[in-house]
C-alpha positions in Angstrom: -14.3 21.3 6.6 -17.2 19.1 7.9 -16.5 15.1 6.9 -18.3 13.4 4.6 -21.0 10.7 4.8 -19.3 7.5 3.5 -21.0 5.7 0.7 -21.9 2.0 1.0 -19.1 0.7 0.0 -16.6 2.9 1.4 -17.9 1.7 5.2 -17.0 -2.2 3.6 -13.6 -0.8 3.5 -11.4 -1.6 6.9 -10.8 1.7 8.5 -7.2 0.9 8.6 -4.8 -1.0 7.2 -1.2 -2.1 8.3 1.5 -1.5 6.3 2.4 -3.8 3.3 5.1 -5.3 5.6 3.3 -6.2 8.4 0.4 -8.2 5.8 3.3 -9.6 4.2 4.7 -11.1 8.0 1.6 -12.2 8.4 1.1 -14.0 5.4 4.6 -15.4 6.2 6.8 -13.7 3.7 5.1 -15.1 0.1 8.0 -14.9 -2.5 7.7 -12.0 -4.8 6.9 -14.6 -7.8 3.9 -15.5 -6.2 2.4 -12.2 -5.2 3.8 -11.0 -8.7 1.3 -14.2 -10.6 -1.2 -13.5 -8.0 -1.5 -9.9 -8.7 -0.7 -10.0 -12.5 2.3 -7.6 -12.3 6.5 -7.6 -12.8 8.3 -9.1 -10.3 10.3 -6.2 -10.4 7.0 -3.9 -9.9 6.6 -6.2 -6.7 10.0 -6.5 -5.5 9.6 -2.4 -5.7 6.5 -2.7 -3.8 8.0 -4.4 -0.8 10.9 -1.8 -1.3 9.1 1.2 -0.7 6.5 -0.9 1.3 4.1 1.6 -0.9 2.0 -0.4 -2.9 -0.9 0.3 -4.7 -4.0 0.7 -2.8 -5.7 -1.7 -4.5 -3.0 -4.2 -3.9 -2.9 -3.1 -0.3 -6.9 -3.7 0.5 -6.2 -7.0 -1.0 -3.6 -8.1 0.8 -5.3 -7.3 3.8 -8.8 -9.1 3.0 -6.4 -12.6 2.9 -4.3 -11.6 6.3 -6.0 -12.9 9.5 -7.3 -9.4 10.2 -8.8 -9.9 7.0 -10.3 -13.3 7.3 -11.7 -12.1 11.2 -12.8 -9.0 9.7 -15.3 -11.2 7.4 -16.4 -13.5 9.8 -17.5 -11.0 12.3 -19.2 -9.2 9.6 -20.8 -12.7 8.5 -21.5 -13.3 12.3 -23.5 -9.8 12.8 -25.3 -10.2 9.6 -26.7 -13.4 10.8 -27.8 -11.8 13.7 
């Protein structure tokens, strides 16, 4: 089956994402109260979340785009668009 062209904002997406875990460590282990406020959810959903490390995807792009692979993802983009 022949891939598929990505649309424009698909290619904005990173092409991949560590796991929940690893955004979490690098975000040095926020509390589950805070990413439960921050993302509008249960506690309990979140504490299930880091269980399963299996969020949702959503939850899981956003994560990423406030890691530091996140934040140097946006300032190369920024860098190259300048160019």
């Amino acid at each position: 089956m022949p891939r598929r062209e990505r649309t424009t904002w698909e290619a904005r997406l990173p092409s991949s994402v560590p796991s929940f875990s690893i955004l979490l460590d690098d975000l040095g282990h926020p509390p589950p109260r805070v990413i439960a406020r921050t993302f509008r959810v249960t506690e309990a959903t979140v504490k299930r979340w880091i269980k399963t490390d299996n969020p949702p995807l959503a939850v899981l792009y956003a994560t990423f785009w406030l890691t530091s692979w996140g934040r140097s993802t946006i300032h190369i983009e920024a860098e190259n668009a300048a160019r």
